[in-house]
MIRO-789055 format. One record per residue: residue number from 1; residue in one letter; chain; x, y, z of N, C-alpha, C in turn. Coordinates in Angstrom, 3 decimals. Atoms other than C-alpha are relative to their C-alpha. Example, Ala and Ser with C-alpha at 12.3 -4.5 7.8 and 13.67 -1.06 7.14 Angstrom:
<nodes>
nr,rest,kette,n_c1,n_c2,n_c3,ca_c1,ca_c2,ca_c3,c_c1,c_c2,c_c3
1,a,A,0.890,-1.190,0.000,12.300,-4.500,7.800,0.900,1.200,0.000
2,s,A,-0.820,-1.190,-0.060,13.670,-1.060,7.140,-0.770,1.090,0.730
</nodes>
This chain:
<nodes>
nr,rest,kette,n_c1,n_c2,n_c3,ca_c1,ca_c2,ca_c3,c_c1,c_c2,c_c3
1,x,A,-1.094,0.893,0.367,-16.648,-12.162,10.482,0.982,0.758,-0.897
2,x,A,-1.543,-0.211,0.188,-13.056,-11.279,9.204,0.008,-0.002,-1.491
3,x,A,-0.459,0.382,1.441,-12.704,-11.095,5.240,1.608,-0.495,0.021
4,x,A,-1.051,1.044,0.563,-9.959,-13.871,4.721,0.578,-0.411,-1.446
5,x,A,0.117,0.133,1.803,-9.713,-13.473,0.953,1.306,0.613,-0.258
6,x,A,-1.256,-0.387,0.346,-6.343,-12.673,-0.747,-0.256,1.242,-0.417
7,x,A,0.509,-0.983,0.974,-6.841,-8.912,-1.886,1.638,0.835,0.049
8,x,A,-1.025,-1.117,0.740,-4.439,-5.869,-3.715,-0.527,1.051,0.907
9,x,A,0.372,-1.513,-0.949,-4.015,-2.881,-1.371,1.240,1.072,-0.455
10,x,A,-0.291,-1.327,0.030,-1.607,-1.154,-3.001,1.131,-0.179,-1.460
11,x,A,-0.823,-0.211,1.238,1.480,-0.477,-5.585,1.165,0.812,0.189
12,x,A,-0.719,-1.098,0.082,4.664,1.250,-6.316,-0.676,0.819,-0.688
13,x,A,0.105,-1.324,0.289,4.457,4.737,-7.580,-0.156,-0.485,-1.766
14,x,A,-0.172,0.426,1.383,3.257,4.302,-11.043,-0.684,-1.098,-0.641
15,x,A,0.795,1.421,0.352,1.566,0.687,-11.069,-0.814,0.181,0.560
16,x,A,1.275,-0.094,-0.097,-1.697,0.629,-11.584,-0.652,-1.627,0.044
17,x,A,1.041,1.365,-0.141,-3.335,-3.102,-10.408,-1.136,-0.033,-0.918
18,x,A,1.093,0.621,0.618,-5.725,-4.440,-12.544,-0.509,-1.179,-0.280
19,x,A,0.354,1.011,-0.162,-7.631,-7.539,-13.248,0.644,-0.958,-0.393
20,x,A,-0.373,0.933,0.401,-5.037,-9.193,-14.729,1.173,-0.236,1.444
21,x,A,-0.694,-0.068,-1.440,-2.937,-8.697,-11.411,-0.723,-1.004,1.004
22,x,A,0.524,0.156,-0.882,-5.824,-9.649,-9.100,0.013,-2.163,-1.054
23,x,A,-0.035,1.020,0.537,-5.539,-12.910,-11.535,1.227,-0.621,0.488
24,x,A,-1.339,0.308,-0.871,-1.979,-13.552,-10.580,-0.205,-0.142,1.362
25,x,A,-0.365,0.160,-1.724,-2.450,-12.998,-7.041,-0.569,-1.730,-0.035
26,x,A,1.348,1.132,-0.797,-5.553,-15.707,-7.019,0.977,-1.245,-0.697
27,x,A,-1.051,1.088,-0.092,-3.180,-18.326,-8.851,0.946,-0.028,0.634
28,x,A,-1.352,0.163,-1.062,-0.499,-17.815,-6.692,-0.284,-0.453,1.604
29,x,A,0.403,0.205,-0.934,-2.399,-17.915,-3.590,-0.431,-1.785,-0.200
30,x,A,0.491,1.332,0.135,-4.029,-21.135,-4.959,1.360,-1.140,0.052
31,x,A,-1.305,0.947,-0.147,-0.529,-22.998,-5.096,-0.079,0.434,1.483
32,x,A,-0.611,0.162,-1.064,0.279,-21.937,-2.080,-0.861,-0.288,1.094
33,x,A,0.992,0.645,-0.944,-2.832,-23.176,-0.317,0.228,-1.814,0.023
34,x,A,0.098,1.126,-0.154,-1.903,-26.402,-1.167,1.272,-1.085,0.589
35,x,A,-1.166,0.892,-0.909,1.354,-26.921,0.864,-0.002,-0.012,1.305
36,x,A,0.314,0.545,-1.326,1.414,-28.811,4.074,1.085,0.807,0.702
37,x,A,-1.215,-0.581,-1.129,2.917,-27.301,7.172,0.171,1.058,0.142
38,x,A,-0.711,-1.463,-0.619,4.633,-24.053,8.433,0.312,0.301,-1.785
39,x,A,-1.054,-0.594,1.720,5.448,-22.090,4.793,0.551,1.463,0.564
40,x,A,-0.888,-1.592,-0.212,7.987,-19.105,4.577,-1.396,0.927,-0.293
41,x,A,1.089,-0.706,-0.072,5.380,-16.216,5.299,-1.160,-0.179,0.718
42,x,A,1.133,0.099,-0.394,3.038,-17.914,7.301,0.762,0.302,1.645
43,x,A,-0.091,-0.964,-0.990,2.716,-16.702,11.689,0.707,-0.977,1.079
44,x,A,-0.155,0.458,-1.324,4.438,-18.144,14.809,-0.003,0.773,1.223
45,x,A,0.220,-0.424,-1.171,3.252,-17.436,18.196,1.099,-0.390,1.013
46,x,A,-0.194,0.671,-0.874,5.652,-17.775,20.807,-0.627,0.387,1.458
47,x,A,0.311,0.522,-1.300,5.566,-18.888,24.145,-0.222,1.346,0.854
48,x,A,0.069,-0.955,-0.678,6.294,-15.665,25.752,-0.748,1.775,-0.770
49,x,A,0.750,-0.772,0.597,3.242,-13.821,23.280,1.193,0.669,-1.337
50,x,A,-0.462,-0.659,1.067,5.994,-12.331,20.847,-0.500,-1.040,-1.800
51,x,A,0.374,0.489,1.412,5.015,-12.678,16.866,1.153,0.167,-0.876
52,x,A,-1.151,0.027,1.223,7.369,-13.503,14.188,-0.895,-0.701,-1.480
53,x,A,0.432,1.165,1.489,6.775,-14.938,10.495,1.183,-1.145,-0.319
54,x,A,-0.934,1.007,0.342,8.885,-17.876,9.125,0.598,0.662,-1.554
55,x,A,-0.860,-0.735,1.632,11.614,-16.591,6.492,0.958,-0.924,-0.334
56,x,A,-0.101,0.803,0.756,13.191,-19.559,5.773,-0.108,-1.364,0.470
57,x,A,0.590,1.990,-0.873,12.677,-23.658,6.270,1.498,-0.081,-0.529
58,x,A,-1.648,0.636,0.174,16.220,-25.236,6.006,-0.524,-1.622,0.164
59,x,A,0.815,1.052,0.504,14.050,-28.803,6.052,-0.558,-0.609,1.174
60,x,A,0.223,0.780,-1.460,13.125,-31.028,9.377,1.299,-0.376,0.585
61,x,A,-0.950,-0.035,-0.176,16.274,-31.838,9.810,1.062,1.481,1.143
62,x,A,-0.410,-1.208,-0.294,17.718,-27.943,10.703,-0.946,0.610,0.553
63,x,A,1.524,-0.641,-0.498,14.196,-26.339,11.389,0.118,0.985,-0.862
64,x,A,-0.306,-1.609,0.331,13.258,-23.066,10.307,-0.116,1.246,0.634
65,x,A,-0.154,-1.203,-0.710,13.953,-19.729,10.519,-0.993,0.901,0.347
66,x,A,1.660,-1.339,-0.214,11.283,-16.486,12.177,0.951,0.847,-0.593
67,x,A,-0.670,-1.790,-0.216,11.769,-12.679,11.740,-0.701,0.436,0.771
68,x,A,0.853,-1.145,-0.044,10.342,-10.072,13.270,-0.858,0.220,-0.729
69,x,A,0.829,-0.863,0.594,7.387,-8.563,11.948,0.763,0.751,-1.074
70,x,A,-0.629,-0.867,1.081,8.626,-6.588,8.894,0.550,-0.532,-1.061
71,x,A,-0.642,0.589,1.408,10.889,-7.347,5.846,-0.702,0.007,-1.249
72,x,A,0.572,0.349,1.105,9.890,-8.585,2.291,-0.657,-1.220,-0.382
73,x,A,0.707,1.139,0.593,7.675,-11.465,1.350,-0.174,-0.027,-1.739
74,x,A,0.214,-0.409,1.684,8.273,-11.472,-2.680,-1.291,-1.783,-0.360
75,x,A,1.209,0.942,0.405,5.157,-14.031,-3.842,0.244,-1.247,-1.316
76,x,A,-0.634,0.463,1.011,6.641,-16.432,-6.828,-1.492,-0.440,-0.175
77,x,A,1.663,0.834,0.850,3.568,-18.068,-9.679,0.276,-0.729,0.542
78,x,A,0.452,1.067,-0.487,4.515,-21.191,-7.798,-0.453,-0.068,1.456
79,x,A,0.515,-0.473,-1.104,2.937,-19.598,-4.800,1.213,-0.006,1.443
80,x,A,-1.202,-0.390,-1.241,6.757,-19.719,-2.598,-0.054,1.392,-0.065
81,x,A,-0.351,-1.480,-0.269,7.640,-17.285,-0.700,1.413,0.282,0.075
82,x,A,-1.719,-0.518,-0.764,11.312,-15.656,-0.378,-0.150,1.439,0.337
83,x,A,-0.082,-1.678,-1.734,11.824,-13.089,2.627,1.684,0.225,-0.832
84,x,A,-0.543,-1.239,0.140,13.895,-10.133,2.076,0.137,0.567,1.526
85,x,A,-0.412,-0.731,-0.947,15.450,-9.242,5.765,0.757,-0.635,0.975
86,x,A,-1.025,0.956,-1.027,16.813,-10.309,9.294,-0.801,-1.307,0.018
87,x,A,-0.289,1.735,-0.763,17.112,-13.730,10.683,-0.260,-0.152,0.436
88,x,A,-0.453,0.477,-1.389,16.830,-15.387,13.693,0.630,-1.198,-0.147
89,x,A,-0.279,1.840,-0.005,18.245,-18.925,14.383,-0.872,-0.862,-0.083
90,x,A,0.378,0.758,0.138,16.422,-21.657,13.387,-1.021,-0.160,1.317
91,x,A,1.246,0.579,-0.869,13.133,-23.499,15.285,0.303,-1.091,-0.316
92,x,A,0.435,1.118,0.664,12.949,-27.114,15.423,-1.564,-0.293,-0.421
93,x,A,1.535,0.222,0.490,9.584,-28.417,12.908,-0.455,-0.719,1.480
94,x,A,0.771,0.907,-0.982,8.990,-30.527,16.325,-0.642,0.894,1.320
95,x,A,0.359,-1.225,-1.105,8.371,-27.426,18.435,-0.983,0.732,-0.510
96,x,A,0.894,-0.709,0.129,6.132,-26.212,16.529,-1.765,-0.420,-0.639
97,x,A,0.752,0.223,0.544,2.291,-26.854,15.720,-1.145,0.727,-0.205
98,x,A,0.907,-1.266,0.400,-0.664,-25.298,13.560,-1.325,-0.064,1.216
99,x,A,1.613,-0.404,-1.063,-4.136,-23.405,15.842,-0.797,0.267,-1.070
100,x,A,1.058,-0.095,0.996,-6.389,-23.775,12.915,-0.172,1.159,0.150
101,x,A,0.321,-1.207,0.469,-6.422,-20.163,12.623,0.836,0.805,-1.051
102,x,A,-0.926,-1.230,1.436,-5.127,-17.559,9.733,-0.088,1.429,0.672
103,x,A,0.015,-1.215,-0.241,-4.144,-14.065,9.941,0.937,0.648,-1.486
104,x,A,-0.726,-0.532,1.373,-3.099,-11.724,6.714,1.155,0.638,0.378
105,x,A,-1.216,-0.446,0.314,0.243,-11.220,5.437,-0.017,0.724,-0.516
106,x,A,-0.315,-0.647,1.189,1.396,-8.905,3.194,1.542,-0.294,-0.790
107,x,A,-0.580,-0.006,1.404,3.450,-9.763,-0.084,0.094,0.746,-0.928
108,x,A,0.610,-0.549,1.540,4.077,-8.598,-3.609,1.079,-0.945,-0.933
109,x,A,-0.406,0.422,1.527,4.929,-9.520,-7.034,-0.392,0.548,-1.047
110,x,A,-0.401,-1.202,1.140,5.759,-8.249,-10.125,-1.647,0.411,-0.694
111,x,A,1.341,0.139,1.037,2.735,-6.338,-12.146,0.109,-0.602,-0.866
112,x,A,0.242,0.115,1.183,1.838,-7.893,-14.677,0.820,-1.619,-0.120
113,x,A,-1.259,1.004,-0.305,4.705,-10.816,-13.778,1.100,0.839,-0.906
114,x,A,-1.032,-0.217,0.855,7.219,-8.549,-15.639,0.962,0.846,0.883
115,x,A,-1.354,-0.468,-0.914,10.305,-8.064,-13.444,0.664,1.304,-0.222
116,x,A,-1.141,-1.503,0.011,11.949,-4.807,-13.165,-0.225,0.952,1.094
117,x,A,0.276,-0.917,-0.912,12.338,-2.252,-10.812,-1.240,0.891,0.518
118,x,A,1.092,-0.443,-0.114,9.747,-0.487,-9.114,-1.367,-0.483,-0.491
119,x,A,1.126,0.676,0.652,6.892,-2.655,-10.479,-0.307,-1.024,0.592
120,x,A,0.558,0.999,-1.152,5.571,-4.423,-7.145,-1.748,0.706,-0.298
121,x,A,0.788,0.244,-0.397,2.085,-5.292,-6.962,-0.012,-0.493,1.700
122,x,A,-0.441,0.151,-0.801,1.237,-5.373,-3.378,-1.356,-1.183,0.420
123,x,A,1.154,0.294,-0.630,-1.138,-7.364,-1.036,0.070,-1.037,1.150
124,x,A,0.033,0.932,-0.591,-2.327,-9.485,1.594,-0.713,-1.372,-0.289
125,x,A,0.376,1.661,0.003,-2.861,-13.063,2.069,0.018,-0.906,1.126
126,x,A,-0.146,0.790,-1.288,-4.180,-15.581,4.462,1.117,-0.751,0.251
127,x,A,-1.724,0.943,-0.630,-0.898,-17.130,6.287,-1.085,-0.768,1.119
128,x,A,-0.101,0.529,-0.947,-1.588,-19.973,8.602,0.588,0.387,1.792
129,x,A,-0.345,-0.830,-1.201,-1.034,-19.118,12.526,0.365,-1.601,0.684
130,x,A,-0.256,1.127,-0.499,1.380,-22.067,14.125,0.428,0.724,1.556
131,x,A,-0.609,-0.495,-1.375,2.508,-21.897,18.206,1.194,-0.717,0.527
132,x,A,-0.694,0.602,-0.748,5.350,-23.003,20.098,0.440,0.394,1.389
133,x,A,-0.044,-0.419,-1.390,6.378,-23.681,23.727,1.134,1.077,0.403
134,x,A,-1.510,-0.371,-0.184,9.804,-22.059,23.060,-0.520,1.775,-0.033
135,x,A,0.130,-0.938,0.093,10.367,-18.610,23.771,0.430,0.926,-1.007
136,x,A,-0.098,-1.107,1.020,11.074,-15.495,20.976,1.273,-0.285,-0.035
137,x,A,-1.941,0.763,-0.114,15.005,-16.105,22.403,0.183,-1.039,0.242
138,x,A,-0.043,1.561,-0.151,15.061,-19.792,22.219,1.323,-0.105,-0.393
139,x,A,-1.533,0.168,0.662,18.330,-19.420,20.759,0.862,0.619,0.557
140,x,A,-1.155,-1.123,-1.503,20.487,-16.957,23.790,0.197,-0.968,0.846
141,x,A,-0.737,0.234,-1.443,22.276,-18.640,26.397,-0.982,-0.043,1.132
142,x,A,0.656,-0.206,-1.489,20.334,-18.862,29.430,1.189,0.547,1.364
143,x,A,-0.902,-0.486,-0.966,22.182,-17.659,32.554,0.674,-1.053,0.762
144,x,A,-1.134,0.722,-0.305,22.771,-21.172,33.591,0.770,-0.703,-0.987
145,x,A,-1.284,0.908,0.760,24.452,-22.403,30.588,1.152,1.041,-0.332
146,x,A,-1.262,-0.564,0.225,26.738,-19.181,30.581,0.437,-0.185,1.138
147,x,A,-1.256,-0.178,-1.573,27.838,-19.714,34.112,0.399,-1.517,-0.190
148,x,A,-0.542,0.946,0.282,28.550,-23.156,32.747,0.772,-0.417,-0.972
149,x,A,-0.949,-0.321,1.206,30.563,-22.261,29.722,1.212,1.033,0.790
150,x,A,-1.019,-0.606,-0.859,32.517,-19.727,32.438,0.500,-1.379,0.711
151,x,A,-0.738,0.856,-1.149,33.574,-22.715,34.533,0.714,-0.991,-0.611
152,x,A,-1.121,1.139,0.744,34.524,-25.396,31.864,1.508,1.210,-0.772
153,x,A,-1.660,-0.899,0.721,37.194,-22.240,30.423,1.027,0.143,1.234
154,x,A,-1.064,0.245,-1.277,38.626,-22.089,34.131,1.143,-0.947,-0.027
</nodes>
């Protein structure tokens, strides 16, 4: 079986993790175990196998946004997340629902919580794994609604 546990794998140049770090992570993780739904940082599967994470919610209303694989996940004490990279367009919340499974992220936040440059603590953390029917480009044109945007400009 899979160790699912929040752990420290690494550091900028210079920060040294220690137990008061691995203390931070575990309260931070603990808030953020306790919010319902899709959270910024946790996995969507789509339809046509591509993986993204969620980098921002805009509310039920708007949906929220994936990325790509990559970017920044910065970790806040109230266990949010705010992404650091590209975009995509929005998901509607109705397209999408959780597969009782997790898979680790990676985050960081400040050592020690004391903000300044170069002074990331790093690590992973279980994220939730949600799916939807929509594909990776749910948001491009299809080929018949551009040959139907060519004909109403005629």
């Amino acid at each position: 079986m899979t160790d699912r546990r929040a752990v420290i794998y690494g550091s900028d140049h210079g920060v040294t993790p220690d137990e008061k770090d691995d203390q931070l992570l575990a309260q931070r993780v603990e808030h953020w175990e306790r919010f319902k739904g899709p959270r910024v940082g946790d996995y969507i599967e789509f339809a046509d196998g591509v993986s993204h994470r969620f980098s921002h919610d805009h509310g039920k209303e708007w949906g929220i946004q994936t990325s790509p694989i990559g970017g920044s996940f910065y970790m806040t004490v109230g266990g949010y997340m705010s992404y650091s990279g590209g975009l995509e367009p929005c998901l509607k919340h109705s397209l999408i629902y959780e597969i009782g499974e997790t898979r680790m992220g990676g985050v960081w936040f400040f050592h020690h919580d004391h903000s300044r440059a170069s002074n990331a603590v790093k690590a992973n953390i279980p994220c939730r794994v949600f799916k939807t029917s929509a594909n990776s480009d749910h948001w491009k044109p299809t080929a018949a609604q551009n040959a139907n945007q060519e004909r109403e400009v005629d």
